[in-house]
Structures are given as C-alpha cells and as structure tokens.
N, C-alpha and C positions, 0 to 999 in steps of 0.2 A: 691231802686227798687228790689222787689221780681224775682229770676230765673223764676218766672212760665211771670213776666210781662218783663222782658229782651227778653222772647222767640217772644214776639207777635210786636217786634223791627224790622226795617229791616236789613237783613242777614248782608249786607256788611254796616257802614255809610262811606262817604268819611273822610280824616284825615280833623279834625276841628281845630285842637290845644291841644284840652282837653284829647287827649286820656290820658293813662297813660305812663309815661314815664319809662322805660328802664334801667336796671344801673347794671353794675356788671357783673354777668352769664345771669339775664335776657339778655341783650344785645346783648350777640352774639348770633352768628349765630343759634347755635342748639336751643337756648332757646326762642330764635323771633320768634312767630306766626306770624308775618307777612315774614318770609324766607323759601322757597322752603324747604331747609335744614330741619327746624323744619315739616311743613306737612309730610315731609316722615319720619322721625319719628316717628313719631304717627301712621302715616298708617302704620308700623309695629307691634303695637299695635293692630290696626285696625283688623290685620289682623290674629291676633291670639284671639282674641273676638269670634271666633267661631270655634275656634282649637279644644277647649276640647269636643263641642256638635257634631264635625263630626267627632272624633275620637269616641265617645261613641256609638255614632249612632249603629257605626257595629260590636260594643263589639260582641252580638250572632253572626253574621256570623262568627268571625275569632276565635268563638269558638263554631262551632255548633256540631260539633262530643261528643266533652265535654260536654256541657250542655245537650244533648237528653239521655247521656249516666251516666253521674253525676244525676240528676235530676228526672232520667228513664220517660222523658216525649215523644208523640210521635213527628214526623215533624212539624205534622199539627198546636199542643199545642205550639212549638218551633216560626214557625211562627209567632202565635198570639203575640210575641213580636213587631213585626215591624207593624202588626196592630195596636196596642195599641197605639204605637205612632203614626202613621195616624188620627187613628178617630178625637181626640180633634181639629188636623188642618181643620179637613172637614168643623169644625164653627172660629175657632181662627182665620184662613188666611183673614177673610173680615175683627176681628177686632185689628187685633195686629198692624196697621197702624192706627188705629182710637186712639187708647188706648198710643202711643206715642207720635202722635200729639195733640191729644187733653187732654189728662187727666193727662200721670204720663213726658211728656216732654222727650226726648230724652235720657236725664243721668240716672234718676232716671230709666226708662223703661229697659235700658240696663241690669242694676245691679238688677232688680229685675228678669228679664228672666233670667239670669244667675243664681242666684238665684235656680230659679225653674232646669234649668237644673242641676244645683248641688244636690240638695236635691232628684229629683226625679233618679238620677245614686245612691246616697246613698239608697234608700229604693229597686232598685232594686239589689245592692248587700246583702242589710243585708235579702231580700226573698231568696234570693241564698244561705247564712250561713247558713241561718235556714229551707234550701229546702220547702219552702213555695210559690208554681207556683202562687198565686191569687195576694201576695204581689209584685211579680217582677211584676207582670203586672199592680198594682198599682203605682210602680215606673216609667215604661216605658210609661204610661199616662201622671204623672207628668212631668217627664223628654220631654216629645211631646209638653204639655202646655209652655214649655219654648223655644223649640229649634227653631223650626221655627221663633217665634215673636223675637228670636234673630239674627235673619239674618235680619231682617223687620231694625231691632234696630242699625246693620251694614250698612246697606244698607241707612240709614239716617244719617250717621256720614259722609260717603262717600260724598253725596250732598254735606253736610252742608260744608265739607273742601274743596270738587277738584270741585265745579260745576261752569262750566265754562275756567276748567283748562285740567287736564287730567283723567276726569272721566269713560272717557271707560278702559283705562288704566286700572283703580284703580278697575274698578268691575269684569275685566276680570282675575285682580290680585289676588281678594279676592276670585272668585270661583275658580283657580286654587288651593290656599292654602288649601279651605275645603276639596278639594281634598286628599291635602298631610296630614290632618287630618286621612282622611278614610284610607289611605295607608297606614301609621304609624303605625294605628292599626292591620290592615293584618297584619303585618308581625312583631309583638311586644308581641301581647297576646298571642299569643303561648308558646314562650321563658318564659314569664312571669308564666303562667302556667304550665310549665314543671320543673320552678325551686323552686316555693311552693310546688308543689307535692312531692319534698325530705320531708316534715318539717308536710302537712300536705294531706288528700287525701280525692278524694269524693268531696261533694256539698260543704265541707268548705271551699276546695282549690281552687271551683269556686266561692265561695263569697270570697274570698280573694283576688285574679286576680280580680279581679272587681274593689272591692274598692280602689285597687294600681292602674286599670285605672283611675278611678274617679279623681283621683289627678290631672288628666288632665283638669278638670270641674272647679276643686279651678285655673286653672291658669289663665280661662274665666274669671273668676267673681273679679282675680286681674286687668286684662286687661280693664274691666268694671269702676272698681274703675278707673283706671290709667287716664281712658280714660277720665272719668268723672270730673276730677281733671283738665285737659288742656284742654277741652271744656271751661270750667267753666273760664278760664283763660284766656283764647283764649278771650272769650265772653267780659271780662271785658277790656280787651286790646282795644280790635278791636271794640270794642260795636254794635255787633251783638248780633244777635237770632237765634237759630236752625232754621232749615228748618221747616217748616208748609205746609204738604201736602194739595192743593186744590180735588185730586184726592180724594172726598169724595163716600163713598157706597150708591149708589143709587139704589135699585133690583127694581127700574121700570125702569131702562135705558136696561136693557136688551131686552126690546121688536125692540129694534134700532139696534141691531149687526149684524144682518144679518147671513146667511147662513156659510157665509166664516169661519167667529168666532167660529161655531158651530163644522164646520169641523177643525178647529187650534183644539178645545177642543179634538174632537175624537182622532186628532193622539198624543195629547198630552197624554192621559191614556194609549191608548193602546202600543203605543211604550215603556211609562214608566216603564207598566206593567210588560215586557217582557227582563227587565233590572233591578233596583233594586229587587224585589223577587227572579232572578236569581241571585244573586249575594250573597244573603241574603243563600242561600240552595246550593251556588258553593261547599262550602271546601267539604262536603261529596262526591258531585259527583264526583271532578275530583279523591279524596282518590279512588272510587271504581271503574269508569270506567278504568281509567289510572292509577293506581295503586302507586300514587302520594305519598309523605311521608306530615303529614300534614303541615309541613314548608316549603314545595315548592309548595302545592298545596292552602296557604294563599297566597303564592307570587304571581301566577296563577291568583287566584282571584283577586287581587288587581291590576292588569295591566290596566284594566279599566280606574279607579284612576291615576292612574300613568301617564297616556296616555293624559287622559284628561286633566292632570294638566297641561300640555307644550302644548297641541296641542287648549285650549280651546281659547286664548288670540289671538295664530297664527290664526285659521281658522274665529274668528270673525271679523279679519282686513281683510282677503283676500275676503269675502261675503260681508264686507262694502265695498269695491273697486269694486268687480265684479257683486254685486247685485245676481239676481236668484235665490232668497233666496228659493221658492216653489222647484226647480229644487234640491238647496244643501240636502232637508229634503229626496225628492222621495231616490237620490243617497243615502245619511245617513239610510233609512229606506231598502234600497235591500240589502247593503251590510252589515247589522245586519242583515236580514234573511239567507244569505249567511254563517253570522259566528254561526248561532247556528244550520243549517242545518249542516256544518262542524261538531261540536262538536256531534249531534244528531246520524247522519250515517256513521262517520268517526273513525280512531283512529289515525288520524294526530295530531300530539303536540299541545295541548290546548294553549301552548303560540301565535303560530299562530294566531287562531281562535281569543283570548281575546285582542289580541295587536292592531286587525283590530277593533274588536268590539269598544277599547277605538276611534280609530282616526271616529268612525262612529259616536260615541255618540258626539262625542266634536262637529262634523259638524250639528248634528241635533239640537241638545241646542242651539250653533251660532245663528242657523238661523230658529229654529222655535218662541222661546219669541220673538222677535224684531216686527214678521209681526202683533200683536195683534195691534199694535201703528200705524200700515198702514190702518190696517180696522175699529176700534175705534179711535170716537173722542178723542180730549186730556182731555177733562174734564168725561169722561168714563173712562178712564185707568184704575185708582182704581178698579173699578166694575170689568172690564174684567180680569183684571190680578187674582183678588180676586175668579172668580167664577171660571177659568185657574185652578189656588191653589186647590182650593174644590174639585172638578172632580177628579184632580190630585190624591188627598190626599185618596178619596171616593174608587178611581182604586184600589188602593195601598192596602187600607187597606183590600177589600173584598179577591183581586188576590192571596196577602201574606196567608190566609187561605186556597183560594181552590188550592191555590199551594200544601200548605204543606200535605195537606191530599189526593192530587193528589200522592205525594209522598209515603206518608203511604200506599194507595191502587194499584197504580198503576207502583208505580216506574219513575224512572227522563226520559225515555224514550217517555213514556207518556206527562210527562210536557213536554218536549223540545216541542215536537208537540203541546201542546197550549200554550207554548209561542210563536212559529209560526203562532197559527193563529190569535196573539193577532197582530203580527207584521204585516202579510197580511190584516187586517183589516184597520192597519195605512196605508199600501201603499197605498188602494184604495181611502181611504179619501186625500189622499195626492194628487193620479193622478187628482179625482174632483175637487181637489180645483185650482190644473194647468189649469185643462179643463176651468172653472169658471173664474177664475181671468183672462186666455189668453181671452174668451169673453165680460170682461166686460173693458179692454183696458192694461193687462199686469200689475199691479200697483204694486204687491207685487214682480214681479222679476226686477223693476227697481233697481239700483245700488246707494248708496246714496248721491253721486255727482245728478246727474239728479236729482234726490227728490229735493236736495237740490237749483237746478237754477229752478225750475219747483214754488217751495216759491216765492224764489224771482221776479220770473215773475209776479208772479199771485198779491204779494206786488206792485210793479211797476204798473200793473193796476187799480189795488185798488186805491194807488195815482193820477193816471193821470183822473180815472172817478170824484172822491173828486175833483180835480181841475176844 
C-alpha cells in the first residue's frame, strides 16, 4: 500500500491483532506511538517546524537601521520586504490546505514548504552580499511561498497526533513557540551583526548575518525530515492516515456569512495592521525618539513576542471558561489604542507601552479566530478561515508600504496617528458586531460550556423527534 493510499485509511483503526509488533527500543516508552511519552516528543519537533520561518520572518526588523543604512535603501523600499512576503499568501492561504490534503499529503508538503522557506532566506541573503534590493525581494516572495503553507503543514501534524486529546494545548503551545522564534531573533541579529562587522563591513556583513540566520531555516527542514520519518512510523504501527481536511474552498459559500463575518474580517486587518508593520519599523523609532542603544531597543521591540508567548495559552483558557469573546476583542482593541497613543504623545518608558500592548494582542488573537466557527458553518470553515488569511495578508501587505513611506515623508509621528486610525476603525467594527450579535441573541459572547449543553440539547431533541 502506497503513503499516498495509507492517507485515505481511517485516522485511528482499533488494535486488530495485526499491528506491528514492538521489540527492543521500539517498545518503550519514548519510542511507542501509541504512549503519551512518545506524542510529546514529537510535538517538540512539532514545534520547532516553524522555529526557523518566525525567526526569519523579522530578520529586517531586528535589523532595520542596518539594512536602510548598508543598502542606502529608503523605509518605504525597507518595507517592501514584509510586503513581499504577504502578497503570495493573499492567493496561497485558500491553497496551501488543499495542496496537503489533497496533492503532496502531509510529509512530503512539510519538507517541501520548508524547503521553499530555506531557499527563499538563501536568495534573500546572497541579494544582501551582492547589495542587489530586486533579489532580496525575490527571496522574501520565495521565502512567503513557503512560510505560511508551513504553519497550514503544522497545524495538520497537530490534528493528526492530539485530536481528541489535548489539542488546544498543543496549538496554543505552537503559537507561543513562533513566538519565541520572532523574539530570538530580536534580540540575536544584532549581536550577530556586530561581531561580523570586526571581520567584514557594509552590505557584505549584512548578507553574512543573514545567512548565519538562515541556518535557523536548515533546522526546519530537519524537524520536517524528522517529523516525516515518525509520521511514517507512527502510520505503519498504528495504521492510520493523516488527517484529510473536509473544510474544502468553496468562493460561493461566501454569499451565506453574513454581516457578522464581514465585520470579524474588518477588525481582523485593521488591528493587524496597526501591529505587525509597527513592529516591522519599532527599532528605528524607539533608537530616535528614546534614544535607545539598538540592543535594548530590539529588546523593546520584541516584548510583544515575548508577552505573547506566556500570555497567549493563559488568556485562550480564561475566554473558553468565561466566554465574551466580542467584549475580550472591544477591551484588546482600546487598550492597543491606549499603548500607541502612550508611545505617540508620551515619553514614558516604551517598556510600559509594548509590555501592555503584548498582553492586548495575546487577548485579541484568543478570541477573535475562534468566533469565525460560531458564525460559519462547519463545513465553510476552510472558506472563512481562508478568505480571514487573504484580507489579512492583502492589509499587511499594501499598510507595510504606505507605512514605510509614511515614514520617508512624514516621520513615525505621523504613522503612529494612522496606525490609530487603523485601530479605531477596528473598535468601531468591534462595538457593531457587540450591537449585532447582543440583537440577534448573544451567541458569540456565550462561554463554551453553555455552547457546549446548548449541542447537546438540541442532540437530545433531534433524538426524541426520530423516535
């Protein structure tokens, strides 16, 4: 039986007799797929699968002084990095789920996104060696073709091992760690590039510092391998199949989402907005407004990160107990307009200001993905999540421009005030959607107990009308 015809097997079969039998190191504990012991294993694997792509991610932030200055490129050009990797996902996000469930299977799809992210961090340091801006942004395209459809590619290992087990756990675990990806970085390329600088100087010692990041990208594409290897294992043991997503893309289910959806999407970009690009353009500002050294002013910037890592897991179990999810997002979105009004007309310690901002974000992630699943059907999910991504991606990539060259012309003063009004634009979508949702009976600030007896009622009737 071919991997491609294992996959279309069902996930779990009960023990028959026939599995394969065990002996030696297979046998214990660490090396049994079928023991607790072994799954967490692997999800430490798991979870460095997308170590190296959010640590690359914010290579330019935590080196934007260098690059605009190595390079002599302006903000605006600086930018266009973090566009470039947006644009691809604006079309990828609807098929990097289709393309591993149905075409390259889960293992193969892993290792070859990783892949892509490998190769595309290589072709944006060697544009960097050879101060070539067109090439780095042919790398940071590449490097986008893969990153995303590699979280798509984690995010189905996860099912495929804990569903049914401790899957919130395990996704709250993994976007903590992308996290400590992106932080890593903050606070690593600097050092990095201060100590090639003895040996070599200029755009070579930034395509240097690059490519000694990139070695982060080869540790993906090991973890891909690794992964791929005790899938494979796992599979013949336990004779299962990957997961096969039903949530296929359907762009005429969209006529069915309603309003609600519409408004999730709005505060989705515009809050995004107003956070990644700033984050993307932090080191220079707090260097010049705060007069920051640029090794505490990566620190600065990466508390976001940091914040989020520990706070993302806590604030998603306290919104699953308490519900309110509309209420968690309004709060999440004031008090981000609070911390960049601080940063804007203040010169109180930007620690402050970014340490709030992280515990904002962490509550606004919690509990804005989740509500798409309240107001879309289950067999829509794909679509909605997919067209979610797109928006997302589409925000991302036009804002990262008219940021940058907000900057060139007008200074970060200026930005700060549109990224405020990107942010009051989310709260208003936010309060509508409270207004909306309290009229049409509360649904989205239910708590997920209730959700949960409100099923099984509606089960219990379903049976007693059949009878």
């Amino acid at each position: 039986m071919t991997d491609k015809q294992t996959e279309k097997t069902p996930l779990i079969k009960e023990y028959d007799g026939e599995e394969e039998e065990l002996s030696a190191c297979g046998a214990t504990l660490a090396c049994n797929p079928r023991r607790p012991l072994h799954r967490y294993l692997v999800l430490i694997i798991m979870c460095f699968l997308s170590f190296g792509s959010y640590f690359c991610y914010d290579n330019p932030a935590a080196l934007q002084d260098n690059m605009t200055r190595d390079l002599k490129i302006s903000v605006g050009k600086f930018m266009g990095f973090y566009s470039w990797y947006s644009w691809p996902n604006v079309i990828l996000c609807f098929f990097g789920g289709f393309l591993i469930d149905r075409v390259f299977g889960v293992r193969i799809g892993a290792v070859i996104f990783s892949l892509f992210v490998t190769v595309g961090q290589i072709v944006f340091a060697t544009g960097a060696l050879l101060n070539k801006y067109w090439l780095m942004c042919v790398g940071r395209f590449i490097f986008g073709i893969g990153g995303e459809s590699l979280a798509v590619a984690q995010n189905t290992y996860a099912v495929k091992w804990f569903q049914g087990r401790e899957l919130n756990m395990v996704f709250g675990l993994q976007l903590s760690f992308s996290r400590v990806g992106s932080t890593v970085n903050m606070n690593v390329m600097q050092p990095i590039y201060q100590y090639i600088s003895h040996t070599v100087q200029g755009y070579k010692c930034l395509g240097v510092a690059l490519f000694v990041g990139g070695v982060m990208c080869l540790l993906s594409l090991i973890c891909a391998l690794a992964l791929g290897f005790f899938d494979k294992r796992a599979d013949r043991i336990l004779k299962r199949a990957s997961v096969s997503s039903d949530e296929v893309i359907r762009i005429k289910d969209v006529k069915y989402f309603g309003f609600k959806f519409w408004l999730l999407c709005i505060i989705c970009v515009a809050y995004y907005v107003a956070v990644f690009p700033f984050i993307g353009l932090g080191l220079v500002f707090f260097e010049m407004k705060f007069g920051l050294d640029p090794s505490v002013a990566n620190s600065v910037n990466s508390l976001v990160y940091i914040i989020s890592a520990i706070a993302s897991p806590l604030f998603g179990f306290l919104i699953d107990k308490s519900g309110k999810n509309v209420f968690w997002v309004i709060l999440g979105t004031s008090v981000t307009i609070g911390c960049h009004a601080m940063l804007a007309f203040t010169f109180i310690t930007p620690f402050v200001a970014m340490s709030v901002m992280g515990l904002a974000y962490s509550v606004l992630a919690s509990a804005l993905w989740p509500m798409a699943s309240m107001i879309v059907a289950q067999h829509q999910l794909g679509t909605a999540y997919g067209i979610m991504q797109a928006i997302q991606n589409l925000g991302l990539a036009t804002i990262s421009i008219a940021a940058g060259s907000i900057v060139d012309s007008n200074g970060y003063l200026i930005l700060e005030v549109f990224f405020l009004a990107w942010l009051c634009i989310a709260l208003i979508a936010a309060v509508l959607l409270y207004l909306i949702d309290a009229a049409q009976g509360g649904v989205l600030n239910k708590s997920a107990r209730l959700r949960q007896k409100e099923r099984e009622l509606e089960a219990t009737n379903e049976k007693t009308a059949i009878n």
